[in-house]
C-alpha angles and dihedrals in degrees: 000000000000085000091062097048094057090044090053097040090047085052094040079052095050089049093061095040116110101229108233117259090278111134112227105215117209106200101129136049082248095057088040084060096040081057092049094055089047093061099069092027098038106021089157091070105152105187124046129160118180122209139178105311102239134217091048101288129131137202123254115282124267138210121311093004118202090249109203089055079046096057094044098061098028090121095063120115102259137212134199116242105180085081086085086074085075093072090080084167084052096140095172130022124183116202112190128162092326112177088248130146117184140023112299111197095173082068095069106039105094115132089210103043116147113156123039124172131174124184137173092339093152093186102039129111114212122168128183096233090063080073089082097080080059109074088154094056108134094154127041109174117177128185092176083175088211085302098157090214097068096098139154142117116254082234089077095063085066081090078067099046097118090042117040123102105156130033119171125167123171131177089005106141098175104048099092139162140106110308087214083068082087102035090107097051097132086211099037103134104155132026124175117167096172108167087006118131091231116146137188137103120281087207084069087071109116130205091247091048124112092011096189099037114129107129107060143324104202107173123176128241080264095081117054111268098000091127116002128343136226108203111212090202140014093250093068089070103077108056091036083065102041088055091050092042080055101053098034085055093045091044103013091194095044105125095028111129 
């Protein structure tokens, strides 16, 4: 009986304990189980990034599946993802090419959330406004891989406006919106919108926008200037460099590659 009591005390103890900075991978039907086990002995995991199951294994489906991929690999041993709500400590999460079909909201609803990352996930469904279950999010970082539904409007990170400090979306042809929609996020160091539709002017930035920016500001075709720029008339030229000559003084590698 005394037995029992340590055992249970030493359990209860694991339970409470913040887990150190020390990622757990899931890339493998072992390591899914290992995480499995973790969410009822170490709930307070910090630190998870998901891979392609191997062998050839997938999570459970999600909403609104896409159902012929659904159909084709119905006879794959399956495993149940949601269980990851239960990291309710969960700081920084890697998605990249996880077997997933669907849209998933119990992914993105971690009050600590700092660090989110998505990366070549075909199947999966994935929309701006999910990043409201995320109040902690600093880094956003979205490689949509041409995926076409990835979708949002940049409006909807204004949810995010205290805590952002890095937003980075590449290859993503359905996020949209007017890039002047984050020009007053007080943290915003770095910005890059490459293969966005993101549209706008660059000569709209002001001296007082993007108050923190100092890494890099990386803007489509889509946006006026972004990348290169086409004058109608002579007259254009001056204040669009004027507006260049003000923010290459102010961040002198802000438009470096």
């Amino acid at each position: 009986m005394c037995a029992r009591r340590v055992c249970t005390t030493w359990r209860d103890a694991a339970k409470k304990t913040i887990v150190p900075s020390s990622k757990l991978v899931v890339g493998s039907e072992r390591s899914y189980n290992a995480m499995r086990v973790m969410t009822a002995a170490l709930p307070n995991l910090q630190q998870i990034a998901l891979y392609a199951l191997k062998p050839y294994n997938k999570y459970s489906d999600g909403e609104d599946p896409d159902e012929r991929r659904a159909r084709g690999i119905a006879h794959v041993p399956t495993h149940d993802i949601d269980i990851i709500s239960n990291f309710r400590k969960l700081c920084s999460f890697d998605i990249f090419r996880a077997p997933l079909n669907g849209r998933y909201p119990a992914l993105f609803n971690f009050p600590l959330l700092e660090k989110l990352s998505i990366a070549e996930c075909s199947n999966l469904r994935f929309d701006l406004n999910m990043l409201h279950g995320l109040p902690s999010l600093t880094d956003l970082d979205l490689d949509c891989d041409n995926n076409p539904d990835f979708t949002g409007n940049l409006r909807s990170l204004r949810v995010l406006k205290d805590t952002l400090e890095k937003v980075v979306m590449v290859y993503c042809l359905k996020i949209r919106g007017d890039f002047m929609d984050l020009t007053d996020f007080p943290h915003l160091e770095e910005l890059c919108l490459r293969g966005t539709k993101v549209t706008g002017h660059i000569r709209d930035i002001g001296e007082s926008d993007f108050p923190a920016l100092e890494e890099s500001l990386a803007l489509p075709d889509t946006v006026h200037g972004g990348q290169w720029y086409k004058f109608q008339r002579i007259s254009e030229v001056p204040s669009f460099m004027h507006t260049m000559h003000v923010l290459l003084k102010r961040i002198p590698s802000l438009f470096s590659d």
